[in-house]
C-alpha positions as CSV (number, residue, x, y, z in Angstrom):
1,X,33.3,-36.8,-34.6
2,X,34.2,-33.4,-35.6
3,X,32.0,-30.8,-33.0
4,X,31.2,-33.4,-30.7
5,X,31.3,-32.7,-26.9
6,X,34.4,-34.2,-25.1
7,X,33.3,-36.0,-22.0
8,X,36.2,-34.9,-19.5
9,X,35.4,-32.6,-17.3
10,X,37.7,-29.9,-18.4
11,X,35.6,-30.5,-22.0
12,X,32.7,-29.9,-20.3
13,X,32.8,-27.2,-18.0
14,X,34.2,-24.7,-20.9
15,X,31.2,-25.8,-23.1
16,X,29.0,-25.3,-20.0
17,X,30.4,-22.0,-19.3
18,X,30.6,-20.7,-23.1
19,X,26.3,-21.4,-23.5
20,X,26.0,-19.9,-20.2
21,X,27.3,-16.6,-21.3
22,X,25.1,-17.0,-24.8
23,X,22.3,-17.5,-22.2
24,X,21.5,-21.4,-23.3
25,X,20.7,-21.6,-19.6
26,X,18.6,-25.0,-20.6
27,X,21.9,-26.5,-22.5
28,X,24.4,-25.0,-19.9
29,X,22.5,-26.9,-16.9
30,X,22.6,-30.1,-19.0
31,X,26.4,-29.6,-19.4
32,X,26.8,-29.1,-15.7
33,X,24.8,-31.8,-14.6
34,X,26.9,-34.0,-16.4
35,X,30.5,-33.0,-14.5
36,X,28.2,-33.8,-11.5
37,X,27.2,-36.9,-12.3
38,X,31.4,-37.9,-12.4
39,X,31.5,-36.2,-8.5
40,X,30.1,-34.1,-6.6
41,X,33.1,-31.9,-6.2
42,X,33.6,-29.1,-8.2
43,X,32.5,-26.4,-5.8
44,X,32.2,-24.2,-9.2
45,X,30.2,-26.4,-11.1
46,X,27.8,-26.5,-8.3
47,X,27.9,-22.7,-8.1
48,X,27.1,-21.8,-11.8
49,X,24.2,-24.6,-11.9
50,X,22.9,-22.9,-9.4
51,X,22.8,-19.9,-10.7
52,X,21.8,-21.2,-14.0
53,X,18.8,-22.7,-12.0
54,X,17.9,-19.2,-10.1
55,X,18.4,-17.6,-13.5
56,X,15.7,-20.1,-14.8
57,X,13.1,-19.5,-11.5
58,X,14.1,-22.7,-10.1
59,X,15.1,-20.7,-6.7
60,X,15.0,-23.6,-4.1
61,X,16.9,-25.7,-6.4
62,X,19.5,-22.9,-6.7
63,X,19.7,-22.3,-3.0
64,X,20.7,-25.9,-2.6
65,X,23.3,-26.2,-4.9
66,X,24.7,-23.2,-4.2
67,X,24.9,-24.3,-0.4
68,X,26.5,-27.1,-1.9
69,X,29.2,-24.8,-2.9
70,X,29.7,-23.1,-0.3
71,X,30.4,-26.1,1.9
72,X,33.2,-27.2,0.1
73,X,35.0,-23.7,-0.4
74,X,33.3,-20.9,1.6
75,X,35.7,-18.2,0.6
76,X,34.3,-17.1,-2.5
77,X,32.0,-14.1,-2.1
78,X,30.2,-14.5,-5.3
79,X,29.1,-18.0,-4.2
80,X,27.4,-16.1,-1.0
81,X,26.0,-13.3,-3.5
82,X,24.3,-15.3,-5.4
83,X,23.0,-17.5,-2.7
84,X,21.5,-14.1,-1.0
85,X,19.6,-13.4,-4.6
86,X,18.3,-17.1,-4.6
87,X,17.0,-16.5,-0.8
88,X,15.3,-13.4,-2.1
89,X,13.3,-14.9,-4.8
90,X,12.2,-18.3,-2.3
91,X,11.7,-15.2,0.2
92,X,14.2,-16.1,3.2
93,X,14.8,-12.5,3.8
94,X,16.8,-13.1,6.9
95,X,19.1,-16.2,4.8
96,X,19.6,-13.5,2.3
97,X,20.8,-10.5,4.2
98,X,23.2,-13.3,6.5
99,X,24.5,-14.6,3.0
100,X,24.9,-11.2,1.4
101,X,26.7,-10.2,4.9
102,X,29.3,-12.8,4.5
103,X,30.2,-11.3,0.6
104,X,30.3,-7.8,2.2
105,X,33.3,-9.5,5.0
106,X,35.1,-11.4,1.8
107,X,34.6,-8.2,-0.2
108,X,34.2,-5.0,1.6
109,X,31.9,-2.5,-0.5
110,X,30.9,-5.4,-2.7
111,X,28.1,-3.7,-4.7
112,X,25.9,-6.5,-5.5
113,X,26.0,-7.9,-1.9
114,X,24.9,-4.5,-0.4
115,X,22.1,-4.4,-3.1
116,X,20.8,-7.9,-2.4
117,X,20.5,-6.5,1.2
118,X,18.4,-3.7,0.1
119,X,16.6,-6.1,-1.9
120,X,15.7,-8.7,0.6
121,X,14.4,-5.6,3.0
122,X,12.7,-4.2,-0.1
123,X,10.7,-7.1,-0.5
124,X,10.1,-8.4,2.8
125,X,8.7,-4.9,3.8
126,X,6.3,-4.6,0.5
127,X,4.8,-8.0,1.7
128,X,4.1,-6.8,4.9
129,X,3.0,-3.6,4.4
130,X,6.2,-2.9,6.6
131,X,7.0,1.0,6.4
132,X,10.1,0.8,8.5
133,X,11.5,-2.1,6.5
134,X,11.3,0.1,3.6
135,X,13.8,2.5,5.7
136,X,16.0,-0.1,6.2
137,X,15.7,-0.8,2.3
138,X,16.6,2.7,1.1
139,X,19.5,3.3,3.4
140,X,20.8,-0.6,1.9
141,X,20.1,1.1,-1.9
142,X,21.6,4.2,-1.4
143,X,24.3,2.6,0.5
144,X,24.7,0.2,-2.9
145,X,24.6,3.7,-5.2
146,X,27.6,5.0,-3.5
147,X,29.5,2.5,-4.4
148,X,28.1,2.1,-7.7
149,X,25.5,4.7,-8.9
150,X,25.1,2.8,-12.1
151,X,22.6,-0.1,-10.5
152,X,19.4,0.7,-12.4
153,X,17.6,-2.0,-10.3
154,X,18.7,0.1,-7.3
155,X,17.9,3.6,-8.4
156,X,14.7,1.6,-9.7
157,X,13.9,0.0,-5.9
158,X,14.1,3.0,-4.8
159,X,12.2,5.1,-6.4
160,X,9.3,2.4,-5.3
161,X,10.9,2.4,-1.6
162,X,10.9,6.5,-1.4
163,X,6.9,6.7,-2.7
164,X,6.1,3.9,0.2
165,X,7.9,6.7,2.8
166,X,6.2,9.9,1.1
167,X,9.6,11.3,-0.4
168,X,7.8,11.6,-3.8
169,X,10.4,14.1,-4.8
170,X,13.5,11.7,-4.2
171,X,11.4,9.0,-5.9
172,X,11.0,10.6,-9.0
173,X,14.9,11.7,-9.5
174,X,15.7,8.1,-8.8
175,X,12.7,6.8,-11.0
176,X,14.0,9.3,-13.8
177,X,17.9,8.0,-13.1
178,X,16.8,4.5,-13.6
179,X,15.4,5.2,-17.2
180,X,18.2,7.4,-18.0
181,X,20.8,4.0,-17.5
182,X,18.1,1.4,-19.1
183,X,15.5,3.3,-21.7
184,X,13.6,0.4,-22.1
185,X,13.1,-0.6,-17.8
186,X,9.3,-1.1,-17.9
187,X,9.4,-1.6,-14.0
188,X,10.9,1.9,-13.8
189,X,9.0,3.5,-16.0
190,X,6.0,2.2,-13.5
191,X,7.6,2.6,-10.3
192,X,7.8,6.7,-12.0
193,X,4.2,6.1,-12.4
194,X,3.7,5.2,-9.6
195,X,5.4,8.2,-7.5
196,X,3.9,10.4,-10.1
197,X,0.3,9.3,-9.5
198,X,1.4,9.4,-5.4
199,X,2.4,12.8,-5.5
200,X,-1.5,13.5,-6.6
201,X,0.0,14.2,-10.6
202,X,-2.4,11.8,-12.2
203,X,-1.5,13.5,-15.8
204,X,1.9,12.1,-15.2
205,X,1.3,8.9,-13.9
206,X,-1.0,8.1,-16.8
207,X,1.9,9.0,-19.3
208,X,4.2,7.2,-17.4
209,X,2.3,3.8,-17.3
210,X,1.5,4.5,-20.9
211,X,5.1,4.1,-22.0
212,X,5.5,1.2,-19.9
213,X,2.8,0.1,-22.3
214,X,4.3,1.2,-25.5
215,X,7.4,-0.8,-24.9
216,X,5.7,-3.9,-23.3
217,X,1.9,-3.9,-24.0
218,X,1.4,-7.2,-22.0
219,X,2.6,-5.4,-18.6
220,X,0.2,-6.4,-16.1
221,X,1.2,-4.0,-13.5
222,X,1.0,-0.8,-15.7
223,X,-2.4,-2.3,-16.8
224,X,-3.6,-2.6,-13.3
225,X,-2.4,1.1,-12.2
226,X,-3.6,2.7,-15.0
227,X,-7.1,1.4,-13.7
228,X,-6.6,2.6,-10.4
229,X,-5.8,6.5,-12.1
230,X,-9.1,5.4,-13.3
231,X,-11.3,5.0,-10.6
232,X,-9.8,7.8,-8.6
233,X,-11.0,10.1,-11.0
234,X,-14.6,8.4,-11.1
235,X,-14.4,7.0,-14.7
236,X,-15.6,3.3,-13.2
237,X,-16.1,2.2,-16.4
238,X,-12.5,2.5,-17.8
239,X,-11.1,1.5,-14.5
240,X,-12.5,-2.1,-14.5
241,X,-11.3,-2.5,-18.6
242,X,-8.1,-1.7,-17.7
243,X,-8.4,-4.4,-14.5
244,X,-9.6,-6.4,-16.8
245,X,-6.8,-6.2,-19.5
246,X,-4.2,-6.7,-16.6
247,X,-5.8,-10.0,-15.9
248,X,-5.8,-11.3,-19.1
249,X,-2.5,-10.2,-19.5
250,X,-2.0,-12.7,-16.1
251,X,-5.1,-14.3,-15.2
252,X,-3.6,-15.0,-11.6
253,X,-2.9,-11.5,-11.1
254,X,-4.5,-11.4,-7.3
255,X,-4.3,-7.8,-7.2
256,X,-6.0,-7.0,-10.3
257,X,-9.0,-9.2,-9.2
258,X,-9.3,-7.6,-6.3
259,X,-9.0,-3.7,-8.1
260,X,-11.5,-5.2,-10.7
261,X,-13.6,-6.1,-7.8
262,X,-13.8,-2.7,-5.7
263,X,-15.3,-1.0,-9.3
264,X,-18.1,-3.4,-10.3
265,X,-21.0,-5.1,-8.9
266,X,-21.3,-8.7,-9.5
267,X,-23.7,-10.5,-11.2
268,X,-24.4,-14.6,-10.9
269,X,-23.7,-15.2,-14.7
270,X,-20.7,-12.0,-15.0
271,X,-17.3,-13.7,-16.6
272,X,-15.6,-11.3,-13.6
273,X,-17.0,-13.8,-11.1
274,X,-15.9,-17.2,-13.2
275,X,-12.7,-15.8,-13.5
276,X,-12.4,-14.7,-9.9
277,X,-13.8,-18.1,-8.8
278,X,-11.2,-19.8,-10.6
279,X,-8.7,-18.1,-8.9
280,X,-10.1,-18.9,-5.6
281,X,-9.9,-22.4,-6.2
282,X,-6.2,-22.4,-6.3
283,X,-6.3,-19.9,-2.8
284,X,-4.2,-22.9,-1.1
285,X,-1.4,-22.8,-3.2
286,X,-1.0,-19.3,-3.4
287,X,1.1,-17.3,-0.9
288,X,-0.1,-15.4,1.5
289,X,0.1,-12.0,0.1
290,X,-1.2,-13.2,-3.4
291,X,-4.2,-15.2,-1.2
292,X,-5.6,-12.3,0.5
293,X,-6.4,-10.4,-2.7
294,X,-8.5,-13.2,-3.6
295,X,-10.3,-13.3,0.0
296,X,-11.0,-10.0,0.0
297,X,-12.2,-10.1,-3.4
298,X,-14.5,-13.2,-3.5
299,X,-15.7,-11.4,0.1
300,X,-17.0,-8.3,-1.9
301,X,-18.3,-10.8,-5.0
302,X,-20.3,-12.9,-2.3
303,X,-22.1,-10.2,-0.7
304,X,-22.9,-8.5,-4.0
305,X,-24.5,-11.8,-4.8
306,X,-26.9,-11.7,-1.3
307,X,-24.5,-14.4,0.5
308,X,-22.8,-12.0,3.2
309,X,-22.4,-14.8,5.5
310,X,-20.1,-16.9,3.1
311,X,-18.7,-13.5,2.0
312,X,-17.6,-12.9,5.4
313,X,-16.0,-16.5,5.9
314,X,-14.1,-14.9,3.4
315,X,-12.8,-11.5,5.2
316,X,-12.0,-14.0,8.1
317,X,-9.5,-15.9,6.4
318,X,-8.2,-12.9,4.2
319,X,-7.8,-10.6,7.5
320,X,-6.2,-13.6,9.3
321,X,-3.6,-13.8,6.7
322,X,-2.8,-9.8,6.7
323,X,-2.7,-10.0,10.5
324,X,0.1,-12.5,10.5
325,X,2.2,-10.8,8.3
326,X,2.2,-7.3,9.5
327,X,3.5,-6.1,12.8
328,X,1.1,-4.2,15.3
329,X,1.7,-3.0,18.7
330,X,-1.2,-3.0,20.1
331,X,-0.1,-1.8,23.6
332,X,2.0,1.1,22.2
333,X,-0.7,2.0,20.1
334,X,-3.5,2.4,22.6
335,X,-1.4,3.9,25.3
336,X,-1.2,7.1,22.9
337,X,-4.7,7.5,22.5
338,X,-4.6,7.2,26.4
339,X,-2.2,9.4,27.1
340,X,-3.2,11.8,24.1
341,X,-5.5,14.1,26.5
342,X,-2.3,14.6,28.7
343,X,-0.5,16.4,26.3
344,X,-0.9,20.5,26.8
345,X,0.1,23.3,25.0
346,X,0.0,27.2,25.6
347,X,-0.1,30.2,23.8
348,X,-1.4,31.6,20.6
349,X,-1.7,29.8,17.6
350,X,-1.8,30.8,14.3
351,X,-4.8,32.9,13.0
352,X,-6.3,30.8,9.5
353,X,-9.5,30.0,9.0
354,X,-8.2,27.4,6.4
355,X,-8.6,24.3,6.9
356,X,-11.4,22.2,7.7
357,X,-10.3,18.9,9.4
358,X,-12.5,15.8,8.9
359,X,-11.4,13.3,11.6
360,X,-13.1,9.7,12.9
361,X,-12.7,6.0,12.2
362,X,-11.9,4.9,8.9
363,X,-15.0,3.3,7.0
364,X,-17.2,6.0,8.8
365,X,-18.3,8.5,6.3
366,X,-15.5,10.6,6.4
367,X,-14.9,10.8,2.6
368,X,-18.9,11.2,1.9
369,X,-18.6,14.2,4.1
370,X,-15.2,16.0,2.3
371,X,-17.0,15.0,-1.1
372,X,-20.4,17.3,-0.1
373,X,-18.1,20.1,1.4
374,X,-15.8,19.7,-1.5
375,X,-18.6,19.8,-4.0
376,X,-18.8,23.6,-2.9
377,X,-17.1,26.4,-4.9
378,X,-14.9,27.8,-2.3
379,X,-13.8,24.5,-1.1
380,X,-10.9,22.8,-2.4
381,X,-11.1,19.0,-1.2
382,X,-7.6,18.3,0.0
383,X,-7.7,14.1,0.7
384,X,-6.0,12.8,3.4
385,X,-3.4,14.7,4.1
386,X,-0.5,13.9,6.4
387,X,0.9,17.9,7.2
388,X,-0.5,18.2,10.6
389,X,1.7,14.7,11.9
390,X,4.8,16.3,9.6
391,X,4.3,19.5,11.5
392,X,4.1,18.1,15.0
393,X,7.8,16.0,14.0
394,X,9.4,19.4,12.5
395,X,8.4,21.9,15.5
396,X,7.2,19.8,18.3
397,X,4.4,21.0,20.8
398,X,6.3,23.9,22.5
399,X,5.2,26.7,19.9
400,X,1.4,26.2,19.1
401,X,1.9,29.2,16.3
402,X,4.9,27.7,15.1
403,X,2.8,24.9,14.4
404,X,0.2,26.0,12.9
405,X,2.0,28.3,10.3
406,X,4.3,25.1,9.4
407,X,1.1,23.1,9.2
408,X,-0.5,25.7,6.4
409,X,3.0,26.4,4.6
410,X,2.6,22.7,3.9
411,X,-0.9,23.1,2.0
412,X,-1.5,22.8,-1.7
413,X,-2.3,26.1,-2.9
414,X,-5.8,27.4,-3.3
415,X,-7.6,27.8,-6.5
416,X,-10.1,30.7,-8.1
417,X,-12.5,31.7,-5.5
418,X,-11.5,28.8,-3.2
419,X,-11.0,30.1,0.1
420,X,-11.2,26.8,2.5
421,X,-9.4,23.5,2.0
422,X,-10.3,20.0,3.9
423,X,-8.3,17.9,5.4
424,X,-9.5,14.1,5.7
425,X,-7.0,12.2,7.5
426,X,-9.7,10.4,9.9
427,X,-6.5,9.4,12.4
428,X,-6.3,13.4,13.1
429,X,-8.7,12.6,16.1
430,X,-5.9,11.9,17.8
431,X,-4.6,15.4,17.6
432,X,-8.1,17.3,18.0
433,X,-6.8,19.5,20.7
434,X,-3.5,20.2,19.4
435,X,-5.4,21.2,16.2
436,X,-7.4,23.5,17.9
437,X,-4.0,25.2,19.9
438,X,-2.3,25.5,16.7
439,X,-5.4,27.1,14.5
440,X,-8.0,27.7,16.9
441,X,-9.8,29.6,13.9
442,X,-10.1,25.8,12.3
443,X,-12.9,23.8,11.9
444,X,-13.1,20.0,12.9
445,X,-15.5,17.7,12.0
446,X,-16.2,14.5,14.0
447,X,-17.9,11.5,11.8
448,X,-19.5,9.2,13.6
449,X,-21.1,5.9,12.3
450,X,-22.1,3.1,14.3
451,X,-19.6,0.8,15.8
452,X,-20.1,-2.3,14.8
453,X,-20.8,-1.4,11.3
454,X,-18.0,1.1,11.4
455,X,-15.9,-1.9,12.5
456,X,-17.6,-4.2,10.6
457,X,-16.9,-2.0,7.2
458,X,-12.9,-1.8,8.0
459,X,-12.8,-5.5,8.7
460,X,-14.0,-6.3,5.1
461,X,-11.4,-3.4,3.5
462,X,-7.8,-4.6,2.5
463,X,-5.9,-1.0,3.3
464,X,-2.9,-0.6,0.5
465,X,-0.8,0.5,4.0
466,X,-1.1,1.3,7.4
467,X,-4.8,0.7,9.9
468,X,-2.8,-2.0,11.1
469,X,-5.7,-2.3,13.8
470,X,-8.1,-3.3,11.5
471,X,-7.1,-7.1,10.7
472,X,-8.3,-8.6,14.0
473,X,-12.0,-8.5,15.0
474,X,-11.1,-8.1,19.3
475,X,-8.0,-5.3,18.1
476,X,-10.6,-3.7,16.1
477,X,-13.2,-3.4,18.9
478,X,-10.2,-2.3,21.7
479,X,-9.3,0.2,19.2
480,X,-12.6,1.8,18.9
481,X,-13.0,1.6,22.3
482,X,-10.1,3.8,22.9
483,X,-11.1,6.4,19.8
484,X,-14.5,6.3,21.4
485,X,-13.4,7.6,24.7
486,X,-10.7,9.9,23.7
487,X,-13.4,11.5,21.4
488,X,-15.6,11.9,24.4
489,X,-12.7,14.3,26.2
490,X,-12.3,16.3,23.3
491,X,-15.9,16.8,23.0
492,X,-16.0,17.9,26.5
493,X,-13.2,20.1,25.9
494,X,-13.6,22.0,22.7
495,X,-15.3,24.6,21.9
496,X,-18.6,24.4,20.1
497,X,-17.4,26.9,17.6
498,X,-14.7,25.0,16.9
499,X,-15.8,21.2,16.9
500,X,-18.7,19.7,15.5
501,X,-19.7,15.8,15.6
502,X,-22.3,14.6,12.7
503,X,-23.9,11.2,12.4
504,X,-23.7,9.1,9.3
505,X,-26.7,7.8,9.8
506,X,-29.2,11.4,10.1
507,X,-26.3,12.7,7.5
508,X,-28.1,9.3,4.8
509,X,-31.7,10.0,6.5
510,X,-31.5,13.9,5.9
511,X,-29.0,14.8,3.2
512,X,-29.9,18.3,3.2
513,X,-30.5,19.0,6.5
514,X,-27.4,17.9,7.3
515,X,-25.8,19.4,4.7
516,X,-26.7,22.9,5.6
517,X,-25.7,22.2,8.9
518,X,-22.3,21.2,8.0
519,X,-21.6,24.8,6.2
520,X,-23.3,26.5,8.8
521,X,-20.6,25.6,10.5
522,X,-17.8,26.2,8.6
523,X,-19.2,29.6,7.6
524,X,-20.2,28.9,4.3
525,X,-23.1,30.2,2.0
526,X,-25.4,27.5,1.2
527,X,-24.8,25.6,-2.6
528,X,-27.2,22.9,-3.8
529,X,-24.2,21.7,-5.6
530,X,-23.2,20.1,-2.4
531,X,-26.3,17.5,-2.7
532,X,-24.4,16.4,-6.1
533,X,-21.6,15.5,-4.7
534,X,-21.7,12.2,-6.4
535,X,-21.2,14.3,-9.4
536,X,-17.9,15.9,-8.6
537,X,-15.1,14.9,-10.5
538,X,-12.6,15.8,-8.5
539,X,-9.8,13.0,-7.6
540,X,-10.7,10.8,-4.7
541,X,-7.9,8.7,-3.3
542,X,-9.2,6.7,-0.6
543,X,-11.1,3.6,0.6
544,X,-14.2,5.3,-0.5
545,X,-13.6,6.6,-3.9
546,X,-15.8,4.3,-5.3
547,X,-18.8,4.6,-3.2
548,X,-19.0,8.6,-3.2
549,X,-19.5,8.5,-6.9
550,X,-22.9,7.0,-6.3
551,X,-25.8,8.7,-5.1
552,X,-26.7,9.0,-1.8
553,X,-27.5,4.9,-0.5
554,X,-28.9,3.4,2.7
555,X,-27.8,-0.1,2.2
556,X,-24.6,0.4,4.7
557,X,-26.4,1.2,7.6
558,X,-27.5,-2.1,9.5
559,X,-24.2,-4.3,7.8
560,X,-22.8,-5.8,11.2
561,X,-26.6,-7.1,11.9
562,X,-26.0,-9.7,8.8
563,X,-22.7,-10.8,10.1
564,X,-23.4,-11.0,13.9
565,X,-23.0,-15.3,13.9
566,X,-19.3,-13.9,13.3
567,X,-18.2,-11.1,15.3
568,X,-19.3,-12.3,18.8
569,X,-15.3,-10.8,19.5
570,X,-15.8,-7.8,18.0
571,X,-19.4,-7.4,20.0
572,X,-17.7,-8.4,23.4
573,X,-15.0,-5.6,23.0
574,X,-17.7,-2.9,21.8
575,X,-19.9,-3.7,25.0
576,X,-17.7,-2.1,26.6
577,X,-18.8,1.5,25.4
């Protein structure tokens, strides 16, 4: 019959092929399955319907096949590159990079290969929260781009891979080169976002995610960070339609229920908590990094509704999750806070009065207190800034001047009658004194909380990176321990001028007070504006931002005492004190 299909082989195989090339990946399968059913093999057929099936998201299926292949002919280096992208996708990072290796020996500066590399560190270190990973990814991308500088996905990657290690600059140029090769990329126009909003340029992350959104309006992602643009600038309200929108966009999108979460209280009847419950149910099948979102999140939904103790069963199983997948030296981690206080340095540092340092544990009020300084005129609030780390990398600790003046070249600049800026990076404690060397003219501010509410609060936070500590109640408590202590030397040690602890708790019983104590300090006039400081609109991008846009509320202090049937680990460790 005149069109028909031949049934040999040959027939077959160049029908197969031709609808795999017109992308009839469903009709090209069929075809192939049908030489297979004759034998097993055609190391080629297997290959393609493999691919066909990775092309269709039927990864395990692919990696089989593919295998397949490769055991009857192993020479052929696409069989191994495409085998590395299937491993990707079912997330065998280590099968991928071993497959891709073996393309890179048949092929030497085979450009695919080398980008599968970079892909399968890429994605293994954005599950983990893995910042080193992500170095091993951008030396694989830019490795890939040297061969070929035309990979859009690559310059794409990166751009995501250079915002994870701070290089916002290098993100955006490979974020920009990405949409130069493909207009239409909606993942790089986000991933520009996403450096953009980074960098602190929220104007140019919001018209970055908007043109994701003008070529693909159903893009989740774009959605979801638009709503985070939106809560950092304290417009709640906008933030948790825009969550909202992501999720309807994908109802399972784990991420988006947990944003959505963070912004709004929950309610026994609110469609936020059917939906979110809905997800929950399905927690088993999920994968880890998609579950956690949904612990965390039905955690915060659950103590909103009065039930902190099933809440909390929650955090357990979320934290349990994170702690699995991330890597933490614990050892290495508190030997430097141990041997912090053994580190000395002499001579003159430089002379600013600057910068006001806001140091402590996470969770402990850190953010409330840069949100009342920065509420004052001649304050600019300067986040948590990373300069005084990038310094100590750049000049070391023989020149405490040097230091210092790299430290304050690295600032943001001041604005109009601004003549102080804070910085509220609370893992500075672990450079008090070296602060003090550098820019003994310097304020730092100690924020104390208590412990097992401090501890207690960071267990029940999912960090976007980093506080690695946090995840395990008895590496929580041996942490805090250790800050505890070290914060006792430098209290000892610094001068009063110079140093100044204050208590969350008098801070919430006597805002005031406090308040004008804290500016006192610094050697600023008082300004009642600093007792709206719920009412600054400044960005906030922390843990906190949503809680210092409320007013003043006492309903933290006392949190570990509802949770206690739970943390008997954490309370064992904190005895200690």
């Amino acid at each position: 019959m005149a069109g028909s299909i031949k049934d040999t082989p040959q027939d077959l195989f160049r029908s197969a092929t031709a609808a795999h090339q017109a992308g009839q990946l469903d009709k090209a399968a069929r075809l192939y399955r049908r030489i297979l059913k004759v034998g097993r093999g055609y190391p080629d057929v297997l290959h393609l319907l493999g691919l066909a099936e990775h092309q269709l998201g039927n990864h395990a299926a692919a990696a089989s096949l593919i295998r397949e292949a490769i055991g009857l002919e192993a020479g052929q280096p696409a069989y191994h590159n495409n085998l590395a992208s299937a491993l990707v996708a079912v997330k065998d990072f280590a099968g991928a990079i071993e497959s891709a290796k073996r393309a890179l020996v048949l092929v030497p500066g085979y450009t695919q290969a080398q980008n599968n590399i970079a892909s399968a560190h890429y994605w293994r270190a954005r599950i983990a929260q893995d910042e080193h990973r992500y170095a091993d990814a951008a030396a694989d991308y830019r490795a890939a781009l040297a061969i070929d500088p035309s990979l859009a996905e690559a310059h794409c990657n990166l751009c995501f891979v250079l915002t994870m290690m701070e290089d916002y600059t290098g993100a955006v140029t490979h974020g920009r080169a990405a949409i130069s090769l493909r207009t239409g990329y909606t993942d790089a126009h986000n991933n520009l976002g996403y450096a953009e909003h980074m960098s602190g340029d929220l104007d140019a992350a919001e018209a970055s995610y908007m043109r994701t959104l003008a070529i693909d309006p159903e893009y989740a992602p774009a959605h979801n960070n638009l709503g985070n643009i939106f809560k950092e600038r304290g417009q709640q309200d906008r933030a948790a339609d825009a969550f909202r929108r992501a999720i309807v966009c994908v109802p399972d999108f784990a991420r988006a229920h947990f944003n959505l979460a963070d912004v709004i209280t929950f309610t026994p009847d609110s469609a936020d908590l059917e939906r979110l419950r809905a997800q929950a149910s399905l927690i088993a099948a999920r994968a880890p990094e998609q579950a956690r979102y949904i612990h965390f999140a039905m955690g915060k939904a659950l103590t909103d509704l009065g039930e902190p103790d099933a809440g909390f069963r929650h955090y357990l199983a979320g934290n349990a999750l994170v702690r699995r997948m991330i890597s933490y030296d614990e050892a290495s981690v508190l030997k430097q806070m141990h041997d912090a206080p053994s580190q000395s340095v002499s001579g003159v540092g430089a002379p600013s009065d600057i910068p006001i340092f806001i140091v402590g544990m996470p969770r402990s009020g850190t953010t409330l207190v840069e949100q009342i300084l920065a509420s004052h005129p001649a304050v600019r609030g300067g986040g948590e800034r990373r300069d005084f780390a990038a310094a100590i990398r750049a000049c070391g600790l023989g020149d405490p001047r040097r230091l210092g003046e790299t430290y304050l070249a690295r600032l943001p600049a001041l604005g109009a009658g601004q003549t102080r800026i804070t910085d509220k990076l609370p893992a500075n404690f672990l450079h008090a004194r070296l602060i003090h060397a550098a820019l003994p003219g310097a304020r730092i501010i100690h924020v104390m909380r208590d412990p097992a509410d401090t501890c207690v609060s960071n267990f029940s936070k999912l960090f976007d990176i980093g506080q690695e500590f946090t995840y395990d109640l008895g590496e929580l408590g041996r942490y805090y321990v250790a800050y505890h202590r070290l914060m006792e030397t430098w209290r000892r040690e610094l001068p009063q001028r110079a140093f100044t602890d204050i208590s969350y708790e008098t801070l919430v019983g006597d805002l005031e007070g406090e308040a004008r104590r804290l500016l006192e300090f610094c050697g600023l006039a008082w300004d009642p504006a600093c007792l709206a400081f719920h009412k600054n609109a400044r960005i906030v991008q922390t843990a906190s931002a949503t809680q210092v846009r409320k007013p003043l509320y006492r309903n933290a202090i006392g949190r570990a005492n509802e949770v206690k049937a739970h943390i008997a680990r954490l309370l064992t460790e904190l005895a200690k004190l």
